[in-house]
C-alpha positions in Angstrom: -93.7 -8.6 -92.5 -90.2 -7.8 -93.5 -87.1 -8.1 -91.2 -86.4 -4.6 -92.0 -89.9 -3.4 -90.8 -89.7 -6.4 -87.5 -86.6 -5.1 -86.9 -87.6 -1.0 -86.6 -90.2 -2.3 -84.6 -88.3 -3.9 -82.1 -86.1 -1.1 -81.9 -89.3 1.4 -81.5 -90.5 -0.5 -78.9 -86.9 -1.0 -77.1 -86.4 2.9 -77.3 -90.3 3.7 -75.7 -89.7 1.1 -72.7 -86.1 3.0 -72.0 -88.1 6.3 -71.8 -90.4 4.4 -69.4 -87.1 3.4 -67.3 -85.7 7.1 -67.8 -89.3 8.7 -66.7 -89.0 6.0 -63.5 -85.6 6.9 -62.9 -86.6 10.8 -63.1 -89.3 10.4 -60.3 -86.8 8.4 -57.9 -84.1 11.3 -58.4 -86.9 13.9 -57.9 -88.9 12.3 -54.9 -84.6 12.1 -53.1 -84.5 16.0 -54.2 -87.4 16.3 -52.2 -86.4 14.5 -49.4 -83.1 16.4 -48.6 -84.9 19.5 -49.3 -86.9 18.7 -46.3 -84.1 17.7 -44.2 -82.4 20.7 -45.0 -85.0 22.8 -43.6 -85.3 20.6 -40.6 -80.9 20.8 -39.7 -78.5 23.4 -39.3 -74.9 24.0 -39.9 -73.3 21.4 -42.4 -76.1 19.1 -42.2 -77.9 21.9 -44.3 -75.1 22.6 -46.5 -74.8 18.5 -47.1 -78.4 18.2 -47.5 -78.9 21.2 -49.8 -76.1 19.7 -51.8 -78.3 16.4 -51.8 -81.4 18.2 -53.2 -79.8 20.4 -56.1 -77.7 17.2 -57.1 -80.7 14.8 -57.4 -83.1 17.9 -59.1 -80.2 18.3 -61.5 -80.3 14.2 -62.4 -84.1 14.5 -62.3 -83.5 16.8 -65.4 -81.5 14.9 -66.8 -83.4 11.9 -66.7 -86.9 13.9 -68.1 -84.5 15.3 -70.7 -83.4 11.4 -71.5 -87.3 10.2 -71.3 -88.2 12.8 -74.0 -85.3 11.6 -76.0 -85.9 8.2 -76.4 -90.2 8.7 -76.2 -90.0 10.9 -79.5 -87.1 8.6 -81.0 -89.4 5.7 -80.2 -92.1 7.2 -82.4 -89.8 8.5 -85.2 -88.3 5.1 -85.7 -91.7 3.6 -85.7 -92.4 2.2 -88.9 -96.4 2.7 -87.7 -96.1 6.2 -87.3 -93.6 7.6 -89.3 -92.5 4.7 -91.7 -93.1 4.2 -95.5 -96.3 3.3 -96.8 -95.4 -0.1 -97.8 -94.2 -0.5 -93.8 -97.2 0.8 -92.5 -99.2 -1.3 -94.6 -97.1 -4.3 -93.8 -98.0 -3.3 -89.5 -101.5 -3.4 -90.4 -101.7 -6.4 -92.0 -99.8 -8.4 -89.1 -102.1 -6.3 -86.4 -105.3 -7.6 -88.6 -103.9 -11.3 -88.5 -103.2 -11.7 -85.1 -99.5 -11.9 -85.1 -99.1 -14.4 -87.6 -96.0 -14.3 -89.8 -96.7 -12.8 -93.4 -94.2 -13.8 -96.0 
């Protein structure tokens, strides 16, 4: 296998385990939204207001975050060189996948 094709890989699977941190990330922030949602309806007066606040801010993050685990998931797969490389790279993946992981010069 290349370094050029090792390397994409790497990078692939670098920007497929950052969505898996940003999809994590997106279920703290949403599981807080829900939290202070319920708060808010259990308080009154600027206890609400604060724990409204709470709950838009963290559903506004947990967007953000699903928006950032979509980014890097389908940039994970585009840089791939086994799904959307050359022929001669996906040839190269299959040939190290059939041999165990053993370096191919």
């Amino acid at each position: 296998m290349t370094d050029n094709t090792r390397r994409k890989a790497v990078i692939s699977v670098f920007m497929a385990s950052m969505g898996l941190v940003a999809l994590a990330f997106c279920s703290l922030n949403a599981g807080q939204s829900a939290a202070a949602s319920i708060g808010a309806d259990n308080s009154s007066g600027d206890a609400k207001d604060a724990n409204e606040s709470l709950s838009a801010g963290f559903g506004f993050a947990a967007f953000a975050f699903i928006l950032a685990f979509l980014t890097f998931t389908i940039g994970g797969i585009y840089y791939s060189p086994l799904f959307c490389g050359s022929a001669q790279e996906k040839q190269e993946m299959r040939q190290a996948a059939s041999a165990g992981g053993a370096n191919q010069v």
